[in-house]
C-alpha positions in Angstrom: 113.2 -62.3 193.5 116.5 -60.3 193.4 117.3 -62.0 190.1 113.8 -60.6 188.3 114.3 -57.1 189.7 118.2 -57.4 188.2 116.8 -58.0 185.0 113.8 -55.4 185.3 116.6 -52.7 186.4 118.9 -54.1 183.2 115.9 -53.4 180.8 115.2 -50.7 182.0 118.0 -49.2 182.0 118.7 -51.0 178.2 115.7 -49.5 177.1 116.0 -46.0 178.7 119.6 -45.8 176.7 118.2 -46.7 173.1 115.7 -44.3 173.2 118.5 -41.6 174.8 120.7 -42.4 171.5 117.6 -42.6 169.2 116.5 -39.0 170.7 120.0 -38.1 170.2 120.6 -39.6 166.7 117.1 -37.6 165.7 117.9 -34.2 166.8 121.5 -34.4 165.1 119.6 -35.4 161.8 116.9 -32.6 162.4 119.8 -30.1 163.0 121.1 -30.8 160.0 118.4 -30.6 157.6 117.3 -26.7 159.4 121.0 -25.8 158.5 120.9 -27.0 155.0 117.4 -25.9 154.3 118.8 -22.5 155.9 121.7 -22.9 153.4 119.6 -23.1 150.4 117.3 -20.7 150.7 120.1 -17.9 151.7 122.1 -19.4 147.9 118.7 -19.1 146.4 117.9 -15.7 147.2 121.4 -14.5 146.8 121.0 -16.0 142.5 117.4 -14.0 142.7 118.8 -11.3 143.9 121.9 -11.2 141.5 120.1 -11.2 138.6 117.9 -8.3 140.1 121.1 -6.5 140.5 122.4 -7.2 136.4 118.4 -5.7 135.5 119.4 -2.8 137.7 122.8 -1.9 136.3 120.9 -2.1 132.6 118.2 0.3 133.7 120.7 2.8 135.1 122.4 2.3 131.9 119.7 2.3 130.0 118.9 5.6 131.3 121.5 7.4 131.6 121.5 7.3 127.3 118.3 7.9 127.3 119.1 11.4 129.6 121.9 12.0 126.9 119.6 12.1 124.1 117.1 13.8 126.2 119.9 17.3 126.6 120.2 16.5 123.0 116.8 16.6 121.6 115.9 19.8 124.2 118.0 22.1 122.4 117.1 21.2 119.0 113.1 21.6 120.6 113.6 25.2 121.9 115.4 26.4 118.5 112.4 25.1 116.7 110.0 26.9 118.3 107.5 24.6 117.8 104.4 24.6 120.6 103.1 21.3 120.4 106.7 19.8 120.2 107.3 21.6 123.3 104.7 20.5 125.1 105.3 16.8 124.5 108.8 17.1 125.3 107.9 18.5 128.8 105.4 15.5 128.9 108.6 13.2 127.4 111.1 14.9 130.2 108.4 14.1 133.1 108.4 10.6 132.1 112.0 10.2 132.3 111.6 11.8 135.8 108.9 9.2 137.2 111.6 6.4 135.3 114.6 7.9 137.5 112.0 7.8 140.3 111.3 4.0 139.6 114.8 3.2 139.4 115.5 4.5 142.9 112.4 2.8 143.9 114.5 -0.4 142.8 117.8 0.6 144.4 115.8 1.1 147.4 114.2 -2.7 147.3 117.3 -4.1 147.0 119.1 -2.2 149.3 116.6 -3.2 151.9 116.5 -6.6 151.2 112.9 -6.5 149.7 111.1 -10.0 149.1 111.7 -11.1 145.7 108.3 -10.2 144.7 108.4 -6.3 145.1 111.7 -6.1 143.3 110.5 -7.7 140.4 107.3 -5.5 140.4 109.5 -2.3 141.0 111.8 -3.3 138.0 109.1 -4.0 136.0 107.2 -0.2 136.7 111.0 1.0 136.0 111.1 -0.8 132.6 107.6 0.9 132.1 108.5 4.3 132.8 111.8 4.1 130.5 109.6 2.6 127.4 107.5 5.6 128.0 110.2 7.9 128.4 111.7 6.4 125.4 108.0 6.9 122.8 107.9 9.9 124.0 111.2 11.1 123.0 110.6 9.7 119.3 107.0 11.5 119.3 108.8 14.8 120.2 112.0 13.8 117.5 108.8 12.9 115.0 107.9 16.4 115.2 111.0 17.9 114.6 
């Protein structure tokens, strides 16, 4: 009778080991794929959000020659004299406004760690608003 209860308590005790090391063996690997995945998305959205960056820097660019020609075409509007060229230059000028608007709207995004999503459909409305800005400015140079 001792021996069988020696034995139970050796199983036992044998059995409640594996399945401690097992247990133990399964958490390490279940760490590890939570950090990794962690890892991944953090490189992914830094490359999504570098390349949101680069589209940035060209709109600012992008904009800030399109101002320049704006201070250039304004004086050349006003000596002309011309009504309906004024008026769409004021139309042109508030386009250009709503673009600088957009383009803060993206600097904002990004500076506030937007999802991916809303950056892309703020730089996208900033693109917008500069093409605008931009066929408005050749209307008003058309009419020069």
């Amino acid at each position: 009778m001792k021996r069988s209860r020696l034995n139970l308590f050796k199983m036992t005790s044998m059995t409640i080991s594996l399945l401690g090391i097992l247990l133990l063996v399964g958490g390490v690997i279940l760490g590890i794929f939570i950090v990794g995945n962690g890892i991944m998305g953090k490189v992914t959205s830094n490359v999504d959000t570098g390349s949101a960056y680069d589209q940035q820097a060209a709109l600012k660019s992008e904009y800030s020659t399109l101002s320049t020609q704006f201070r250039t075409v304004k004086a050349q509007v006003y000596k002309s004299g011309n009504k309906k060229a004024k008026s769409d230059f004021v139309s042109a000028e508030a386009q250009l406004v709503s673009a600088q608007q957009a383009i803060s709207d993206v600097d904002s995004a990004l500076a506030t760690n937007q999802p991916q999503s809303v950056t892309n459909d703020r730089l996208n409305a900033a693109t917008t608003q500069l093409q605008n800005a931009k066929t408005g400015l050749d209307k008003v140079r058309g009419e020069l």
